[in-house]
N, C-alpha and C positions, 0 to 999 in steps of 0.2 A: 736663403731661398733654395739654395741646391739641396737641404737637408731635409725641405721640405717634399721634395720631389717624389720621393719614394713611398710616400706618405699615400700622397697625391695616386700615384698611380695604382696601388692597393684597393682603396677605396673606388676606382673604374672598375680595376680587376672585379671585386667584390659585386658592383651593383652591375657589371657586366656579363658575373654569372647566375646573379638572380634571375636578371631579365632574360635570361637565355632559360633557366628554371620555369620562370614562369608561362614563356611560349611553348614550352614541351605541354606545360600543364593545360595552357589554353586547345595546346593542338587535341590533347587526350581527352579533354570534356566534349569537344567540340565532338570528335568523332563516339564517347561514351553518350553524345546527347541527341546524336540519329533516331540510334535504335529507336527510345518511349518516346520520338517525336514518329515515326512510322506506324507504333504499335498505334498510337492517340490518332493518328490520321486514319490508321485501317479502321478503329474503335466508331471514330466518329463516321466514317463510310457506311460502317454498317449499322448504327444506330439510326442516321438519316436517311438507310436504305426506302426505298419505297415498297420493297419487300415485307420489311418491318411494319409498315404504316398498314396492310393490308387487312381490313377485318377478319376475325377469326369464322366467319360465314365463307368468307372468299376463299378461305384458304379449307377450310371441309370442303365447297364443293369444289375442288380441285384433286383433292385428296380424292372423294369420291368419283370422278371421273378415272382415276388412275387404274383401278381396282377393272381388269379383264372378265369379260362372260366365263364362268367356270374357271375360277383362279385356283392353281395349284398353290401347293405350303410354300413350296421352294423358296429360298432366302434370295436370288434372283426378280420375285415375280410380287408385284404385290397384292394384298395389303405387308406381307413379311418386309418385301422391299422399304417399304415407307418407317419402317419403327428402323432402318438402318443408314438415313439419308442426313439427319440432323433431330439433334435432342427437341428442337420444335417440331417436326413434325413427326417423331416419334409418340411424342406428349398429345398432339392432337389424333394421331391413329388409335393410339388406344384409348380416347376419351370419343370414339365412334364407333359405338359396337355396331351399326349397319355396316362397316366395313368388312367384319369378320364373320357374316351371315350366312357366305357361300366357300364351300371349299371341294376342290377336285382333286382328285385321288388317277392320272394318267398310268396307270400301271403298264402300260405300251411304248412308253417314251423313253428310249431309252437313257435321257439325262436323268429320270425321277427314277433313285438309286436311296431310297431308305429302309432300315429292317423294319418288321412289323410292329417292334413296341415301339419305334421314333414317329411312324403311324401315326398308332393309337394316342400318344403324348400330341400329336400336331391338332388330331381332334377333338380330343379334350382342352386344347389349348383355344382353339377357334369358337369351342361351346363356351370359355367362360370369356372370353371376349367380345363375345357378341349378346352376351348380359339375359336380359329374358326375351330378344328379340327370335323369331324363330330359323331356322337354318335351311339351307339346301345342300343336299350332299350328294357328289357326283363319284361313282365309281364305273372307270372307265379301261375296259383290255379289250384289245381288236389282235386277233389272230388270224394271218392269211392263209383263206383254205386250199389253196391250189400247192403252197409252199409246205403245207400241213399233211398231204397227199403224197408231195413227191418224200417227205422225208418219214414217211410211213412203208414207201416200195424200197427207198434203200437206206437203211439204219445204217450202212459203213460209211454216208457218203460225207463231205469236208464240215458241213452244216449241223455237227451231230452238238457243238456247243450253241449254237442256235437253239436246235429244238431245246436242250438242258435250258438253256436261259427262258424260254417261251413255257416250259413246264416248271421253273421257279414264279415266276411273274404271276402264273395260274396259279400256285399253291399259296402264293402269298394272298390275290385277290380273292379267294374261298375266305382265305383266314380272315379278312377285314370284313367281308360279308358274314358271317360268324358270330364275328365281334358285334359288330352292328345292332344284330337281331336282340343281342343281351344289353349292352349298351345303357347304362343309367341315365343319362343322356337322352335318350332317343326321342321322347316325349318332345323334344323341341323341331324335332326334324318335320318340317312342312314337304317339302319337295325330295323325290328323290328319286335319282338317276342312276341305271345302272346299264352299261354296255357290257354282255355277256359273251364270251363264246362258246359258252353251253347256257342257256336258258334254262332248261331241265333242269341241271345242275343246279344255277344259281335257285333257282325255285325253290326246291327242296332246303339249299340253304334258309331261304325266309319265308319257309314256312309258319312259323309265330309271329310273321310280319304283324295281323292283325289286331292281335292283341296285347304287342308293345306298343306300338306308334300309334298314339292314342291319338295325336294332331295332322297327323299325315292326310296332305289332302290332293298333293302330284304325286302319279306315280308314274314313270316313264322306262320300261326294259326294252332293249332292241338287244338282238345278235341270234345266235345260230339255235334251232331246234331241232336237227338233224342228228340225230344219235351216232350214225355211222361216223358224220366227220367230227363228233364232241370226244367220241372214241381214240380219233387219231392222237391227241393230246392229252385228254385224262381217260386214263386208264381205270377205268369204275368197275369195282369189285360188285355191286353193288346193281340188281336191274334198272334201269332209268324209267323212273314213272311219267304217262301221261303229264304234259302239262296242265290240264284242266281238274287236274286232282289236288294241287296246291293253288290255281286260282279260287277254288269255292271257297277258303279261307281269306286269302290276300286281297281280293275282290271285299271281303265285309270291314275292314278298317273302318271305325264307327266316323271320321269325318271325311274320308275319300269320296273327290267329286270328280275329278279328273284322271285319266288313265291313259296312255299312249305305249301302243303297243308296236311292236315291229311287223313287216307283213308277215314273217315267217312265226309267226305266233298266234295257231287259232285259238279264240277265246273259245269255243266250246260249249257255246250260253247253254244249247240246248239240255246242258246236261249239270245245267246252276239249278237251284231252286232260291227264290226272297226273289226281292225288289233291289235293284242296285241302283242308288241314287247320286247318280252322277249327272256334270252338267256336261262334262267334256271327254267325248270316246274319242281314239283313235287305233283301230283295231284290223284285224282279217275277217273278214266274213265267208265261211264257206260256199251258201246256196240262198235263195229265196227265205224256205223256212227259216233257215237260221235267222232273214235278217227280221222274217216277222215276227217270229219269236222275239226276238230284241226289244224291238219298240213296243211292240202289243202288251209283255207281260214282264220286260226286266228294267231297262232304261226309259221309265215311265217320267222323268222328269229332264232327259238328255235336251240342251240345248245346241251343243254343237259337236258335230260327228263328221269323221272322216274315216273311210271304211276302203280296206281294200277286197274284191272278188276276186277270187283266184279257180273257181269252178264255175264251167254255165249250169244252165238250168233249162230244161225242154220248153221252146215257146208255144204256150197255151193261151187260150181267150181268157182276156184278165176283166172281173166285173167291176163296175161301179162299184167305188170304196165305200164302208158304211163306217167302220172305224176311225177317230181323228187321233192325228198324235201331235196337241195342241203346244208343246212345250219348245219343237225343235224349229230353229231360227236359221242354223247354217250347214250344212251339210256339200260334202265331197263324195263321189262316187269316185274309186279307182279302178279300170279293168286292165292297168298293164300288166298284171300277171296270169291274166288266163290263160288258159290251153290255147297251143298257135292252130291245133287243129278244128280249134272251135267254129262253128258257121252260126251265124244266123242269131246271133248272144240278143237278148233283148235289151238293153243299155238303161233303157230308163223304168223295167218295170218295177225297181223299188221304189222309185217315188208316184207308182201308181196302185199301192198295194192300201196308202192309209189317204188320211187326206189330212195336208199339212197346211191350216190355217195361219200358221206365223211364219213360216219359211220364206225365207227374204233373199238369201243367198245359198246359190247351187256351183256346185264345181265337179263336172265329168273330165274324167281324164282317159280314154281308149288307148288302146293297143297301137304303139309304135313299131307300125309293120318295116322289115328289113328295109334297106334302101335298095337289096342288090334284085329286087324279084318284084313282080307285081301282082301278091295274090287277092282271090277276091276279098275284100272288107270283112270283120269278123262279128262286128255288132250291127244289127239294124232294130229298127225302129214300127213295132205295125201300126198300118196307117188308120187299124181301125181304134187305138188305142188314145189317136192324137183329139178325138173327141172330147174324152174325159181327163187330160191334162189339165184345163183352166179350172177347173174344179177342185183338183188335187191341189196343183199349187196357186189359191188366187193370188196371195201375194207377195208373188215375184220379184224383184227388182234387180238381182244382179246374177249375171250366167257367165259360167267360165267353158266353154266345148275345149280340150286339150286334143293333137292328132284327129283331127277331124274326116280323114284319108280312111279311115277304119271303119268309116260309116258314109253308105252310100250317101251322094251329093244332094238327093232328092226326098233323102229322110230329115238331115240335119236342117236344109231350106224349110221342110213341111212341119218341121215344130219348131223352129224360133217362133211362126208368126203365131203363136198362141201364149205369145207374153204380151199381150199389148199392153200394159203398164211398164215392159220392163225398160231400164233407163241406163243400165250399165252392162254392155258387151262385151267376152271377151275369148278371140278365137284364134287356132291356131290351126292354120290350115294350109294343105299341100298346093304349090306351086300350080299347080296342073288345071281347080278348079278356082282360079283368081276372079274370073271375069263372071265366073256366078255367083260367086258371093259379092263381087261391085256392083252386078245387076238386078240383083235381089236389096242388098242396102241400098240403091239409087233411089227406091219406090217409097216412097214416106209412109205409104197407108204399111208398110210394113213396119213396127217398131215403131209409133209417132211418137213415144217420149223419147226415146233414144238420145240420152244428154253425153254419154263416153263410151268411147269404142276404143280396142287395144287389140292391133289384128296383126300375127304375123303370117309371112307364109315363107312355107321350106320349101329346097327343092327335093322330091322324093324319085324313086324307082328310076334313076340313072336318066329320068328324061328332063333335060336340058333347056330350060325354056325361061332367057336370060330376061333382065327385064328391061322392056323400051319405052320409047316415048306415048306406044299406043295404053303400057296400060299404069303411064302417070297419066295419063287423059282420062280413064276409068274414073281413075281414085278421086282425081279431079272434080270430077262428074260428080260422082257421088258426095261427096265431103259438100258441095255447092246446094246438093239436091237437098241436103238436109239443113239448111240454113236460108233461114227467110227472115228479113229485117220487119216486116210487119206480123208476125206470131209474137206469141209469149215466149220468154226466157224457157220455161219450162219443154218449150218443144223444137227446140234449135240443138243444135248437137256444139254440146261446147269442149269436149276431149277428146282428141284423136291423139292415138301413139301406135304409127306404123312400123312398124321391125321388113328391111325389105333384103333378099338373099343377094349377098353381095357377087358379081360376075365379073370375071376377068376381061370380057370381054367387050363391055361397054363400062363408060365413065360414070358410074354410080352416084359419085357424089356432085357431077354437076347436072345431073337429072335429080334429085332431092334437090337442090338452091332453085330449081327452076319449078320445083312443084312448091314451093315455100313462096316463092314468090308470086305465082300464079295463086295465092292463095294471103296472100298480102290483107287483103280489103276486109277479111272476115279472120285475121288472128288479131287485124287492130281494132276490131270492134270485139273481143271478148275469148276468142277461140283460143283454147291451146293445142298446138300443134306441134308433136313428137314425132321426126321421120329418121328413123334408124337403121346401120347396116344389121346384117344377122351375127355380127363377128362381137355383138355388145349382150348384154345382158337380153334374156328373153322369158316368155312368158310359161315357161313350165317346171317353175318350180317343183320340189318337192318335199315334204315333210322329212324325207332320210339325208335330206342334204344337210337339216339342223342336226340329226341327233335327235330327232323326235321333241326338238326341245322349240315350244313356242309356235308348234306346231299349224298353231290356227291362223298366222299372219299367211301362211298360204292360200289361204281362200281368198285374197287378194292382189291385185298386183298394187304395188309401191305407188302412189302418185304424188 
């Protein structure tokens, strides 16, 4: 037995260090067997993602949401962004050439840092991505004139790599505008935008606009046409032509319907010849003549126009119109840029020169007199003229008065009442004459369709006149006056949206809960009722606040 012993204990030894073999081996798989159980759990995470499961519709129109108004190239911004997020929806961006339809060219920004051929490569790139759909092309440089001024009085001063930088960014944007014009390409360009700070300049660049961009049917230039300050910056060997010597060209692109111009850009019509068959102006209008000239013999099929005056015109006895200009629906008068010395402007006698049978929609905008002075009003209205209004416009339906402080009180009261169809109101008027415009709206036979009203009021010329409970009693009044449970739907006023100037010195917003409330009975039977501080959104939009881009949602306010 003792001889077996040793035997004996060999054989433990032995299967004592297998078994210790084999838990090394157990511990090592166990931890070799993690990992592809992690990788099979992430695997199957994302296979049964819900993300996964999402139709390929869901996931375009998501895609297409992403894509910013006027998207630059930049690998930051998309659509570039989305081809760099994931091989899916890489896959789907470039299987969406409406993605890559618009491209922006910010040449003012100073992150957008490319040479002119990675440009041109970026454009050509967005043209064959967007397949035969057609494109929009934004090129965009803003130069400050006052900064452009001082570093013209002193060339030594610290800012001299600024102007260098602001006269590279300029030579670059000639060159792309250049390019452009020649462009094999161009033929797809629908829209196109150009923010300039020399106009003239860029003009002269596209001058063969018309007879490359065979599709071009937006055109949209805003920026500087002031030769003195286009000077400050590009130094032109070269005399600077008229601008209306490169619109009789650029103006005949054989499908251009649309044109939107900056105020400082007179179109010069008088000195066009042809027909320019546009449906959508937005221009400078010098005088009178110029604007009859317009309608009478050039924009003979304009439907909708926004015009800025910037010169009056002598008020003379204007006759019964015998001319119609049948075509135009919506129209904006602007007179914030006229001479401050001006008296006595006649405001409305463009729309009393034709007679416009479809015009449905009007929007005057007046002169935003100083707040620090109180001079007399610069437009008015003669009263022998308010005769032959309904004639000119029969039908009416929507009036926008902007600054109404510009025009005495007892011109603007003496021609609303000659819209009696009209049904959507919308005024913007000084603090001072509140209670006659709530006295004048109180009166039904004024306005009986009257279905939406959108009234602010400022306070103007430093007089102070906060608001109290007598005149939420007014509004009151009135807003009651026009609501009757036994008329028809058609002649109840069903939209109010009041904008009221906020004062420090009474509790605004619980005079608004107590005009809401006092008003209770007639928002639960149908009324919508909007009562606003003036510190929110108001009603004086303006088309330079796009970019000239889209211009025509101005003629409305948002509801």
């Amino acid at each position: 037995m003792k001889s077996a012993f040793p035997t004996i204990e060999k054989s433990l030894a032995r299967i004592d260090e297998e078994i210790s073999r084999l838990r090394e081996a157990k511990t090592r798989l166990e931890r070799e067997r993690v990992q592809p159980m992690l990788k099979m759990s992430l695997a199957c995470k994302i296979v049964k993602s819900p993300f996964r499961n999402i139709p390929v519709e869901v996931h375009q129109l998501i895609l297409s949401h992403c894509v910013p108004n006027m998207p630059s190239p930049k690998n930051d911004v998309a659509p570039m962004l989305l081809c760099r997020i994931s091989s899916t929806w890489r896959r789907l961006a470039l299987s969406m050439p409406e993605l890559w339809t618009e491209i922006s060219f910010p040449f003012d920004d100073d992150d957008f840092s490319f040479s002119t051929r990675k440009l041109k490569d970026l454009l050509n790139l967005f043209a064959a991505r967007s397949r035969d759909l057609p494109m929009s092309v934004h090129f965009i440089l803003r130069l400050d004139e006052e900064e452009s001024s001082n570093s013209e009085d002193s060339s030594e001063s610290d800012d001299v790599d600024g102007v260098d930088a602001d006269a590279s960014r300029m030579n670059q944007f000639n060159k792309m505008i250049t390019y452009i014009t020649s462009w094999s390409k161009n033929r797809k360009i629908r829209r196109l935008h150009i923010g300039s700070p020399c106009v003239r300049h860029t003009l002269e660049l596209l001058d063969r606009l018309a007879g490359s961009f065979e599709n071009l049917e937006y055109l949209t230039i805003h920026g500087c046409g002031n030769v003195d300050f286009c000077n400050v910056y590009v130094r032109h060997d070269f005399p600077l032509p008229e601008v209306e010597e490169h619109l009789v060209n650029l103006l005949q692109a054989p499908k251009l319907r649309a044109i939107s111009f900056s105020d400082r850009i007179d179109l010069a019509l008088p000195h066009m010849t042809g027909n320019l068959f546009l449906s959508c102006v937005l221009s400078c209008i010098t005088s009178i003549e110029e604007w009859i000239e317009l309608l009478a013999h050039q924009f003979i099929v304009l439907q909708k126009g926004y015009f800025y005056f910037e010169k009056s015109s002598i008020l003379s006895p204007i006759p019964m119109p015998t001319t119609q200009c049948p075509m135009l629906e919506e129209l904006a008068l602007d007179y914030w840029g006229i001479e401050e010395d001006t008296s006595h402007y006649h405001c409305i006698e463009p729309v009393l020169t034709f007679r416009f049978p479809s015009l449905w929609r009007l929007r005057i905008v007046l002169r935003d007199i100083t707040p620090f002075t109180e001079p007399k009003p610069t437009c008015h209205i003669e009263q022998e003229s308010l005769d032959i209004v309904p004639s000119c416009l029969p039908s009416l339906r929507e009036l926008t008065v902007v600054f109404t402080w510009d025009l005495p009180t007892r011109d603007i009261l003496g021609f609303l009442p000659c819209f009696l169809n009209l049904n959507t109101l919308t005024l913007v008027v000084s603090n001072s004459d509140y209670h006659d415009f709530m006295y004048f709206l109180s009166f039904r036979g004024h306005l009986p369709y009257l279905a939406r009203l959108n009234l602010e009021f400022r306070e103007r010329f430093r007089r102070f006149l906060p608001f109290s409970n007598n005149r939420a009693d007014a509004f009151v009044r009135m807003v009651r006056s026009r609501w009757d449970v036994l008329s028809l739907d058609d002649a109840n006023l069903r939209w109010v949206d009041f904008i009221i100037f906020r004062s420090a010195t009474v509790n605004i917003d619980e005079i608004i809960e107590d005009m809401k409330y006092r008003l209770k009975e007639y928002t639960d039977n149908g009324l919508v009722l909007k009562i606003r501080n003036s510190r929110e959104e108001d009603f004086c939009g303006s088309p330079l606040n796009a970019g000239l881009i889209h211009w025509e949602n101005y003629f409305q306010i948002e509801m």
